[in-house]
C-alpha positions, -999 to 999 in steps of 0.1 A, spaced: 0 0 0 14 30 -12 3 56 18 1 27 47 -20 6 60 -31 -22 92 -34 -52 66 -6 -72 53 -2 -81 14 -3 -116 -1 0 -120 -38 -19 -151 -48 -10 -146 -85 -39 -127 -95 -28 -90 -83 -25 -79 -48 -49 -89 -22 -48 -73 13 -53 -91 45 -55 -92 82 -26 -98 99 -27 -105 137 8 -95 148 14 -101 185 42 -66 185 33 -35 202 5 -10 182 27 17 177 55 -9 151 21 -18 136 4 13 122 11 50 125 -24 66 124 -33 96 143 -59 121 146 -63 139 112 -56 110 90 -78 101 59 -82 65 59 -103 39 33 -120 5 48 -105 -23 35 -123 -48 52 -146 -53 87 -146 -87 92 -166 -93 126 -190 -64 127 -225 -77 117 -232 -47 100 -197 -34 89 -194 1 73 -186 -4 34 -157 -16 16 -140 15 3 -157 42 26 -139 74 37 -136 92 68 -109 113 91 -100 96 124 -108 115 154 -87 97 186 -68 65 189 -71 46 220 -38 20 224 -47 -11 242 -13 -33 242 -20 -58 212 -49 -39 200 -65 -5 199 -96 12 189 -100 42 165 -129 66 166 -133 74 130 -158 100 115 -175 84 82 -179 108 48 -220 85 54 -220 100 84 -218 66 105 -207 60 135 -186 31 142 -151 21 156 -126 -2 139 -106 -25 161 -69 -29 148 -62 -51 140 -93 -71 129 -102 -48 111 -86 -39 77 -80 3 68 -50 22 42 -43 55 49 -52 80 18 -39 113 12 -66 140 13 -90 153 -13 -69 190 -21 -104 206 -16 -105 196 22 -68 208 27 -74 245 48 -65 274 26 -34 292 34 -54 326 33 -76 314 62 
């Protein structure tokens, strides 16, 4: 993944496929998110009613649990839910240019 990510990368021949990757080393080796960052869903395994493949949104906090942590994300839909790295699956994205602040403001 070009801008980062939680998942780890297998190719099985037909391209690039991302995965989850339970790694048992401290959250802060694993994934540098923090509050600001755009991220895309990759993939919600466990939630019964996950938020969409491919959705935006900007996280808001990061709470580090040891071998886990939960990230309070505001959705583009307007959803509310919490991913839980590293079951769930995100990549970091740079930001659309017209939600970067102007300089003149």
């Amino acid at each position: 993944m070009a801008n980062g990510g939680t998942c780890g990368e297998t190719n099985h021949g037909n391209g690039r496929f991302l995965h989850h990757e339970m790694k048992r080393e401290p959250t802060a080796m694993r994934i540098r998110l923090k509050a600001g960052d755009r991220i895309r869903l990759v993939s919600m395994p466990y939630d019964p009613d996950p938020i969409p493949v491919g959705s935006l949104g900007t996280v808001v906090a990061i709470y580090d649990h040891g071998d886990w942590m939960q990230v309070d994300v505001d959705w583009d839909s307007g959803r509310n839910l919490m991913l839980m790295l590293p079951e769930d699956c995100v990549a970091r994205v740079e930001p659309n240019p017209r939600e970067l602040p102007s300089e003149g403001n």
